[in-house]
TORDRENMAR-50776 format. One record per atom (N, C-alpha, C, O): residue number from 1; residue in one letter; x negated, y, z negated. Coordinates in steps of 0.02 Angstrom, whole numbers, m for minus. Layout:
N
dogu gunu: NUM, kegu: A, X: X, Y: Y, Z: Z
...
***
This chain:
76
dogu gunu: 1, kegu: X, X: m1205, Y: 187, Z: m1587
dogu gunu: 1, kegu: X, X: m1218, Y: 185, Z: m1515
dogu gunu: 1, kegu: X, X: m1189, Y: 248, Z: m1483
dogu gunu: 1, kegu: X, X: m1133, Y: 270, Z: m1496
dogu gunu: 2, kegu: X, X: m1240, Y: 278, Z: m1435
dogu gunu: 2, kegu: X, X: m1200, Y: 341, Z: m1408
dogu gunu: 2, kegu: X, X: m1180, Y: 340, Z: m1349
dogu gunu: 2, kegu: X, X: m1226, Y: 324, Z: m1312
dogu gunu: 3, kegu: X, X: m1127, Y: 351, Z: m1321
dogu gunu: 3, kegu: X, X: m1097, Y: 348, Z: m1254
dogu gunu: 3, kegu: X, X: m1104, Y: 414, Z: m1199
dogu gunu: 3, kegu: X, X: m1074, Y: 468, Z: m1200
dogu gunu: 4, kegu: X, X: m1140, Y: 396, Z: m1165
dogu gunu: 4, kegu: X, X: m1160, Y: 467, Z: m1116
dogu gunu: 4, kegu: X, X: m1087, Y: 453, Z: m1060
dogu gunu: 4, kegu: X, X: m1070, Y: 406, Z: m1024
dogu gunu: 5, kegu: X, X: m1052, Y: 537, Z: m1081
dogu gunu: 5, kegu: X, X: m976, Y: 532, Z: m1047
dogu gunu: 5, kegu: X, X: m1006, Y: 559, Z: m967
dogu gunu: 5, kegu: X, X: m977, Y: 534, Z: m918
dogu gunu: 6, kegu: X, X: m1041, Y: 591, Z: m958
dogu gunu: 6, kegu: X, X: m1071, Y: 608, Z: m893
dogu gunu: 6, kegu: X, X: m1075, Y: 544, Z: m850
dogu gunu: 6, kegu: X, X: m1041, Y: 535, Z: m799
dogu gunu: 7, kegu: X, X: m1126, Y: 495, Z: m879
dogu gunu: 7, kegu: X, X: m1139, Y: 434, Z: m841
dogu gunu: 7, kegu: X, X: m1069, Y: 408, Z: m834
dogu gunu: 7, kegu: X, X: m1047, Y: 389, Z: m781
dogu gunu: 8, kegu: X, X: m1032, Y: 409, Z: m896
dogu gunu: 8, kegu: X, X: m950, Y: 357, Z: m873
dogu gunu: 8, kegu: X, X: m904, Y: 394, Z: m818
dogu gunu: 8, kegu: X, X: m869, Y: 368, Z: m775
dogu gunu: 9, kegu: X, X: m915, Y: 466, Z: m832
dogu gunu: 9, kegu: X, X: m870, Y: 489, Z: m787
dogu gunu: 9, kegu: X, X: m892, Y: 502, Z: m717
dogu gunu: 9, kegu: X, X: m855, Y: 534, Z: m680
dogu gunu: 10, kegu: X, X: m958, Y: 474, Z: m692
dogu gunu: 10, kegu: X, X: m1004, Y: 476, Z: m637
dogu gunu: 10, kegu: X, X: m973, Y: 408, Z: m613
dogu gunu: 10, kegu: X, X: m953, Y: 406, Z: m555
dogu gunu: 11, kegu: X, X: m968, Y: 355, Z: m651
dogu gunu: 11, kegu: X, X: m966, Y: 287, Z: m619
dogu gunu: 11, kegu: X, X: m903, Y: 296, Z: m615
dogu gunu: 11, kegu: X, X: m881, Y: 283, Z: m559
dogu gunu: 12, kegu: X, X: m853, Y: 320, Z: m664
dogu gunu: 12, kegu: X, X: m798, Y: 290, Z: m628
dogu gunu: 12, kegu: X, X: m772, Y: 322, Z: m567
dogu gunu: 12, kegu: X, X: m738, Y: 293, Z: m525
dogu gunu: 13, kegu: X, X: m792, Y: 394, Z: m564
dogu gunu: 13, kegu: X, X: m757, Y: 415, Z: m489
dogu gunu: 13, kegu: X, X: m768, Y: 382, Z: m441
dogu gunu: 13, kegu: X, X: m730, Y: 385, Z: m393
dogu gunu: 14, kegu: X, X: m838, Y: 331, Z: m442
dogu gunu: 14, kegu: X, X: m882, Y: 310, Z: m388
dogu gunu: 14, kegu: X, X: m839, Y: 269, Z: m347
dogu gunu: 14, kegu: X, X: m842, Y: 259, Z: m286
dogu gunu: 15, kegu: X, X: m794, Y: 246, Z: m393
dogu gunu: 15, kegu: X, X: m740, Y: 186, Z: m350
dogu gunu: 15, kegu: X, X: m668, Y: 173, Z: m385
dogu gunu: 15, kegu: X, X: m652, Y: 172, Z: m444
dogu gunu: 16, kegu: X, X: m646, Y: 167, Z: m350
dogu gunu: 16, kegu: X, X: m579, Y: 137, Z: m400
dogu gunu: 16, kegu: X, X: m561, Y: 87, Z: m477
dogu gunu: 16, kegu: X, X: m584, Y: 31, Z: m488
dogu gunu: 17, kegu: X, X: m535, Y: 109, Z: m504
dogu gunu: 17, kegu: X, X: m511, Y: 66, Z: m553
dogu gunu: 17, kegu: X, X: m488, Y: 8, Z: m530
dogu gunu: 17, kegu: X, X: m467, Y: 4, Z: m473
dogu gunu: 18, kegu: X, X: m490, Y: m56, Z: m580
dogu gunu: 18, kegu: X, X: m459, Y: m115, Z: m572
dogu gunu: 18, kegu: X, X: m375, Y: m98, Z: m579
dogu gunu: 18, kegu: X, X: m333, Y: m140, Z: m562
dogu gunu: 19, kegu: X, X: m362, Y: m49, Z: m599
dogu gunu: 19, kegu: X, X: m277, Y: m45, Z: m620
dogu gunu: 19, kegu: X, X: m281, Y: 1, Z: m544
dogu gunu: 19, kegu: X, X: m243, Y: m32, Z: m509
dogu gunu: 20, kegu: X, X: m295, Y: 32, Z: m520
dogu gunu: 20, kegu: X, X: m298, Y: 65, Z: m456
dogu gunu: 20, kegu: X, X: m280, Y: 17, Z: m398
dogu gunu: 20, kegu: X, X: m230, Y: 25, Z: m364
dogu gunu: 21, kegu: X, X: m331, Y: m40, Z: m390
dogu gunu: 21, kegu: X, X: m338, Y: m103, Z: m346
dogu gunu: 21, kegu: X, X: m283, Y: m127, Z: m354
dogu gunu: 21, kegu: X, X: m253, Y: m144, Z: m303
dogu gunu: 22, kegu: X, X: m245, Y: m139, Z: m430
dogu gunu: 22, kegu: X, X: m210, Y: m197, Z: m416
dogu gunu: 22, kegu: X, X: m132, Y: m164, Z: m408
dogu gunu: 22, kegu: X, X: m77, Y: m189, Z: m395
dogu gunu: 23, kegu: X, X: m147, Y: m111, Z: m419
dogu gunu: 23, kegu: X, X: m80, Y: m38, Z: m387
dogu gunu: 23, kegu: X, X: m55, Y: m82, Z: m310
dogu gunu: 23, kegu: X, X: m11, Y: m123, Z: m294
dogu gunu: 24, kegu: X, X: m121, Y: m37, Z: m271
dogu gunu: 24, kegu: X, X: m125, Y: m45, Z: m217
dogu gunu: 24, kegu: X, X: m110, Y: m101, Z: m198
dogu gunu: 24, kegu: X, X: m75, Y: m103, Z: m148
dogu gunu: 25, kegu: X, X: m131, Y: m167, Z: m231
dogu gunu: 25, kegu: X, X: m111, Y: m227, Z: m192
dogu gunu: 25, kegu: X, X: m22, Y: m231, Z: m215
dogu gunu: 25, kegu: X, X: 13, Y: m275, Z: m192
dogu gunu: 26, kegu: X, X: m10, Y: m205, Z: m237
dogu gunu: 26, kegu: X, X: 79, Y: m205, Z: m252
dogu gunu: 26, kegu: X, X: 121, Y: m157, Z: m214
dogu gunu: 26, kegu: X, X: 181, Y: m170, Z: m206
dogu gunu: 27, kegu: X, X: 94, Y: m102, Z: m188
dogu gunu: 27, kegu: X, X: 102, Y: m56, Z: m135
dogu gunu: 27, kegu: X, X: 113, Y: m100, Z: m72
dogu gunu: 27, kegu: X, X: 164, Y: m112, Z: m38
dogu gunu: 28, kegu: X, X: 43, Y: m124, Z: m67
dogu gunu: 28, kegu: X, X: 49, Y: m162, Z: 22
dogu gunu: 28, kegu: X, X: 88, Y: m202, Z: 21
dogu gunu: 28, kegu: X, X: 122, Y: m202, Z: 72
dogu gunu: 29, kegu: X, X: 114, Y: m276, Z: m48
dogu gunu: 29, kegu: X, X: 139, Y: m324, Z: m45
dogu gunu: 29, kegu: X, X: 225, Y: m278, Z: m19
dogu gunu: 29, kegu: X, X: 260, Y: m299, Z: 27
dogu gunu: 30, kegu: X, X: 242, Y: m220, Z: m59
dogu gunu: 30, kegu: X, X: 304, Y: m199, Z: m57
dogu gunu: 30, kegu: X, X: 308, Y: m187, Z: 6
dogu gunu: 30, kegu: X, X: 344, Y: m223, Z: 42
dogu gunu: 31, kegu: X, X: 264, Y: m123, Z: 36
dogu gunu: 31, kegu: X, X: 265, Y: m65, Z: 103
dogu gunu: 31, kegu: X, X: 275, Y: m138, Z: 173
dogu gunu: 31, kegu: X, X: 304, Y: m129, Z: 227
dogu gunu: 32, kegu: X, X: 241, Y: m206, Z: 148
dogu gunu: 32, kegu: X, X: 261, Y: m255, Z: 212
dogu gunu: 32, kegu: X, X: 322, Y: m283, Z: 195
dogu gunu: 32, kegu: X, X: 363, Y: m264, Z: 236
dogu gunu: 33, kegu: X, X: 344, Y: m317, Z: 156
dogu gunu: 33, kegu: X, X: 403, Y: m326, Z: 141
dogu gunu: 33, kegu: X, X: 454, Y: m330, Z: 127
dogu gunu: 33, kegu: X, X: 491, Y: m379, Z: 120
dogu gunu: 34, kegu: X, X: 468, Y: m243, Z: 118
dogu gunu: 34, kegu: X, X: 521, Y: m235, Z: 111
dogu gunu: 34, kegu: X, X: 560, Y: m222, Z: 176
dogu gunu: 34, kegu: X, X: 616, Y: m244, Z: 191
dogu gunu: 35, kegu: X, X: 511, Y: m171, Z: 220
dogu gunu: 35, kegu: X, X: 542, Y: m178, Z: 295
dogu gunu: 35, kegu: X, X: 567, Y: m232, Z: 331
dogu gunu: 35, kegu: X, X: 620, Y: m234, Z: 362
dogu gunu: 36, kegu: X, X: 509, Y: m294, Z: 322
dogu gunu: 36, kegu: X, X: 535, Y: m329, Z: 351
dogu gunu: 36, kegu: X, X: 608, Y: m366, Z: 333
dogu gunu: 36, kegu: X, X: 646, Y: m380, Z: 379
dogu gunu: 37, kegu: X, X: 627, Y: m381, Z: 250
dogu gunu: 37, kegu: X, X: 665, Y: m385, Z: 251
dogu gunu: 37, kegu: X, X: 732, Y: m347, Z: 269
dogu gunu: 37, kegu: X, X: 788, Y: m368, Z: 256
dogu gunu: 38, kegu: X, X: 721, Y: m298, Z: 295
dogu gunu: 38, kegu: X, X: 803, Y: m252, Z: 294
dogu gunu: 38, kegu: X, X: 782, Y: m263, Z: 364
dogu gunu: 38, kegu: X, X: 836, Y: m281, Z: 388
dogu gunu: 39, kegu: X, X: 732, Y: m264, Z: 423
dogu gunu: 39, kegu: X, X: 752, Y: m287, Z: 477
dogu gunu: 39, kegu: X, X: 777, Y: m350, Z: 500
dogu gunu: 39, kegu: X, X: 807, Y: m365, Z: 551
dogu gunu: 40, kegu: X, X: 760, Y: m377, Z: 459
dogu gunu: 40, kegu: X, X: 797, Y: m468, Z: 468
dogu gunu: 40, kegu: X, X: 867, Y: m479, Z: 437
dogu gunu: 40, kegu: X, X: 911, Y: m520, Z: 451
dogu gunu: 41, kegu: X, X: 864, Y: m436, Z: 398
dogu gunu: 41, kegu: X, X: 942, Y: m404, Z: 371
dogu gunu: 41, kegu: X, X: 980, Y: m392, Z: 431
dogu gunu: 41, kegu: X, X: 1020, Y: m430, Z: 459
dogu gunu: 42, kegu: X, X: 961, Y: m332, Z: 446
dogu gunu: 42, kegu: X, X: 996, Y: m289, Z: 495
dogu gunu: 42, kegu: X, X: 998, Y: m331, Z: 569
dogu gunu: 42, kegu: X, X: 1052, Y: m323, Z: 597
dogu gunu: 43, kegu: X, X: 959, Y: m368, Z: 600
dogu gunu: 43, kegu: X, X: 965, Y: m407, Z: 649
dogu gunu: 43, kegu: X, X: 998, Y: m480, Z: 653
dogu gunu: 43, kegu: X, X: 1009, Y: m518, Z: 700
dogu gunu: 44, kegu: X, X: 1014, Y: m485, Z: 565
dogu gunu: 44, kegu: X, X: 1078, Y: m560, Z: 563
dogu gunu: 44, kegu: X, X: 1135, Y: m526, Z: 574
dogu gunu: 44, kegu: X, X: 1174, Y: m547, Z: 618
dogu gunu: 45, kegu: X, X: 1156, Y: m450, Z: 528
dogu gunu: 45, kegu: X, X: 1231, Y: m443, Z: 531
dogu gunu: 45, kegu: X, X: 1230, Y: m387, Z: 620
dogu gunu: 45, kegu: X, X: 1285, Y: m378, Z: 645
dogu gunu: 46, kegu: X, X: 1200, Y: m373, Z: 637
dogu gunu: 46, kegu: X, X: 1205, Y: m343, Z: 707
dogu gunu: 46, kegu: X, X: 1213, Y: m415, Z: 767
dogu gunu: 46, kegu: X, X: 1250, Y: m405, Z: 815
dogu gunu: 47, kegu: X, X: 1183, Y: m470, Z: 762
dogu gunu: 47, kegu: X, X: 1173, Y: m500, Z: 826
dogu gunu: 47, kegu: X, X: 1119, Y: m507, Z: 866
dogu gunu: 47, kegu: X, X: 1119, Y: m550, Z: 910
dogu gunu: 48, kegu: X, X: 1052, Y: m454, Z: 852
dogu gunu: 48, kegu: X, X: 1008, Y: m431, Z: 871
dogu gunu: 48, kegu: X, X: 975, Y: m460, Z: 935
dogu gunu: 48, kegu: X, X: 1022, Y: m475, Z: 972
dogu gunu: 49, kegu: X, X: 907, Y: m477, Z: 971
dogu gunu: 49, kegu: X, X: 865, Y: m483, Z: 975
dogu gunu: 49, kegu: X, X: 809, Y: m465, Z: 905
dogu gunu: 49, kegu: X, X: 854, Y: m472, Z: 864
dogu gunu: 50, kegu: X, X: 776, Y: m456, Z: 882
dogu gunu: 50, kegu: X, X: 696, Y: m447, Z: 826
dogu gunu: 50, kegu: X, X: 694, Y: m394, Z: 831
dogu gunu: 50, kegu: X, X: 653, Y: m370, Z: 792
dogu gunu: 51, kegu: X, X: 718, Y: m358, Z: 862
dogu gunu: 51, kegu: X, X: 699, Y: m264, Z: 871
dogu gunu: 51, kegu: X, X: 688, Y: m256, Z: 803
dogu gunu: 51, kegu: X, X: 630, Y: m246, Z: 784
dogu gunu: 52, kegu: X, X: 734, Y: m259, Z: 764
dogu gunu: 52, kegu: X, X: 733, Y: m237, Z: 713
dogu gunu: 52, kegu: X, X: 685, Y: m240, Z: 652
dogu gunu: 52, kegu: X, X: 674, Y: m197, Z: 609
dogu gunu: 53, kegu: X, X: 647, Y: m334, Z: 663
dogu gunu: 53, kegu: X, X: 623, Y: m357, Z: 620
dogu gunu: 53, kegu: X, X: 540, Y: m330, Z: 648
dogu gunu: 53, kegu: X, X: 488, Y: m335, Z: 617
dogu gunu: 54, kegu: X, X: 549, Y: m307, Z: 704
dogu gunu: 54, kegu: X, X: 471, Y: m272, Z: 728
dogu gunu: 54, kegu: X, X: 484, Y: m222, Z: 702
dogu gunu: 54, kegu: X, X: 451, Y: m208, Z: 651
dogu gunu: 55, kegu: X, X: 533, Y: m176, Z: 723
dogu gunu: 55, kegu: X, X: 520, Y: m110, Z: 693
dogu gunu: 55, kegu: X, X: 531, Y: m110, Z: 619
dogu gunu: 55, kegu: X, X: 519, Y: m53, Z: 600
dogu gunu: 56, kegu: X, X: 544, Y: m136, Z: 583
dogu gunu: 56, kegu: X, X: 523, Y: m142, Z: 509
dogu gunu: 56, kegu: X, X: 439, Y: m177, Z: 496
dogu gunu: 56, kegu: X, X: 405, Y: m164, Z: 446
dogu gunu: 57, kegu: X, X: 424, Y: m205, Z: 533
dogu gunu: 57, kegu: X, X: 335, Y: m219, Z: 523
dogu gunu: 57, kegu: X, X: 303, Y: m151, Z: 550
dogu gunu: 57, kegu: X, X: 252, Y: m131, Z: 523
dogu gunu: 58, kegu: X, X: 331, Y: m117, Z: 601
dogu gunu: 58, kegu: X, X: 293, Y: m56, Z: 624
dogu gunu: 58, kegu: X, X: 296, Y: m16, Z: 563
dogu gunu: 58, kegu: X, X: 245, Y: 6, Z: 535
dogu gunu: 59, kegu: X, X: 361, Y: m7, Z: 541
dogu gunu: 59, kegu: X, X: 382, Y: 50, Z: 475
dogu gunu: 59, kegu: X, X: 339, Y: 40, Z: 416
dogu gunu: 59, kegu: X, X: 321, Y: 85, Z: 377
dogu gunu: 60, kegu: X, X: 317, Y: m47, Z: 411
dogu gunu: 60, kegu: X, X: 256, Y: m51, Z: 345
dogu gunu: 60, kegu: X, X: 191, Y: m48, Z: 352
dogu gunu: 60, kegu: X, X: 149, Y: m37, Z: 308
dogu gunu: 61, kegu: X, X: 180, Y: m60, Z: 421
dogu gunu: 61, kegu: X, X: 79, Y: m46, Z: 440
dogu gunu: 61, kegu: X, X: 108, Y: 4, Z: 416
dogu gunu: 61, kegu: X, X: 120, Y: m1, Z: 356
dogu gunu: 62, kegu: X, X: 132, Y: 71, Z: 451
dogu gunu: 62, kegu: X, X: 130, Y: 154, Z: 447
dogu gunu: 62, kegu: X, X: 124, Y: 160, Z: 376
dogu gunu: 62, kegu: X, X: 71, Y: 180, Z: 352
dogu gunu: 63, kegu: X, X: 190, Y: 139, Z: 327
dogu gunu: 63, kegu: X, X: 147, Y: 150, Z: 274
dogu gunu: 63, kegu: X, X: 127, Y: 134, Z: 218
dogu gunu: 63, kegu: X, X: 128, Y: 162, Z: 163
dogu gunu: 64, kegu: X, X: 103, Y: 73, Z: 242
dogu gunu: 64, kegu: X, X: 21, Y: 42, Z: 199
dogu gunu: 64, kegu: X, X: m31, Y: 89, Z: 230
dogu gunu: 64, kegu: X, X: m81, Y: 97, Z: 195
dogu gunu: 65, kegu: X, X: m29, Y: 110, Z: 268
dogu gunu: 65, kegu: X, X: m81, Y: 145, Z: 319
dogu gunu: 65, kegu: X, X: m100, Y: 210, Z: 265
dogu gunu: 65, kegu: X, X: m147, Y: 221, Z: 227
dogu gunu: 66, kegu: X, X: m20, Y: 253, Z: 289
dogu gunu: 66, kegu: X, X: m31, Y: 310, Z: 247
dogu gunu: 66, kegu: X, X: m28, Y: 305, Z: 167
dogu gunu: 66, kegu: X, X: m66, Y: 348, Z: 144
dogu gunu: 67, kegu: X, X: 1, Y: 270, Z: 120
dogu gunu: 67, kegu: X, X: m27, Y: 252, Z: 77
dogu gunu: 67, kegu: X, X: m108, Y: 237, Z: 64
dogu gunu: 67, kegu: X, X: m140, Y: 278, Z: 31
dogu gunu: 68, kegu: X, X: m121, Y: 213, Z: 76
dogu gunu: 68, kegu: X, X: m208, Y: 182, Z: 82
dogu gunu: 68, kegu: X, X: m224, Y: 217, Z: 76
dogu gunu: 68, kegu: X, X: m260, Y: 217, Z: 26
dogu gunu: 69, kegu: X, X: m220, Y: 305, Z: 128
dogu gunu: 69, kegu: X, X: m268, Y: 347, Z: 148
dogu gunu: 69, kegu: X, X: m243, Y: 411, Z: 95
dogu gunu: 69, kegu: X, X: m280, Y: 460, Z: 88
dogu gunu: 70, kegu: X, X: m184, Y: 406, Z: 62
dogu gunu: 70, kegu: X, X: m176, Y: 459, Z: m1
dogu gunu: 70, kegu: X, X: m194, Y: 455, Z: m47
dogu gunu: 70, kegu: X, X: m217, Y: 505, Z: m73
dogu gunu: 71, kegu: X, X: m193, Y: 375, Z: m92
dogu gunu: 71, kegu: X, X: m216, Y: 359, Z: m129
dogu gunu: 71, kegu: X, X: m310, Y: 344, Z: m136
dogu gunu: 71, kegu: X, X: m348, Y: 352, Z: m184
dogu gunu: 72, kegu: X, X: m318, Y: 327, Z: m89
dogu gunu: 72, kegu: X, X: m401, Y: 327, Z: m86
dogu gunu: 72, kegu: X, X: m444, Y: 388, Z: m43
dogu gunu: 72, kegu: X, X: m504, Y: 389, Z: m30
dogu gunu: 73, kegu: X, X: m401, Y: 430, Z: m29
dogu gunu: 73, kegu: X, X: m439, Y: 466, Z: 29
dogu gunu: 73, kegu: X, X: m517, Y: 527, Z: m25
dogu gunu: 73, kegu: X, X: m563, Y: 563, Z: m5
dogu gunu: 74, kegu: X, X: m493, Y: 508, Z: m91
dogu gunu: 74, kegu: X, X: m558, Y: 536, Z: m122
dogu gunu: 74, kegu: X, X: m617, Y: 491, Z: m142
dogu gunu: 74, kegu: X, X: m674, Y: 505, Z: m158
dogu gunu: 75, kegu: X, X: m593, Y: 444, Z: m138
dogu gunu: 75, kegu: X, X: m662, Y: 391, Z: m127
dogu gunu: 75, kegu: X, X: m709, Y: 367, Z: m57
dogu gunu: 75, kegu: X, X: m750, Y: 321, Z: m49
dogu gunu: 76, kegu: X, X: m671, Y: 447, Z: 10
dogu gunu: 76, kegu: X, X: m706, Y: 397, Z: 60
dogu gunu: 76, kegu: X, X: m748, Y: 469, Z: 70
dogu gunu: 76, kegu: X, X: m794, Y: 473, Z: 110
***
């Protein structure tokens, strides 16, 4: 059987790998939760108001955001 490397190496740029995808879903699970935890950290031993535990959700959209767009920005 002969394998045309043109056609394989056509399809795979076309989209991501499954080891790519499941990167990424370990990226986002981290980039949201780790902020949040050190802001809920940081707002038990401070006394807080949530400031903290928002601005650690702001700190992981930003970057899941920019992640997303480094890692995929040649597939768009």
């Amino acid at each position: 059987m002969v394998v045309d490397n043109a056609a394989r190496m056509k399809r795979t740029s076309d989209a991501p790998s499954t080891g790519e995808l499941v990167g990424l879903g370990v990226f986002l699970a981290g980039a949201f939760v780790a902020p949040l935890i050190a802001g809920l950290l940081l707002d038990l031993l401070l006394h807080t108001t949530p400031i903290f535990l928002v601005l650690g959700l702001l700190a992981g959209i930003i970057a899941a955001g920019a992640g997303v767009y480094t890692r995929f920005k040649r597939y768009l």
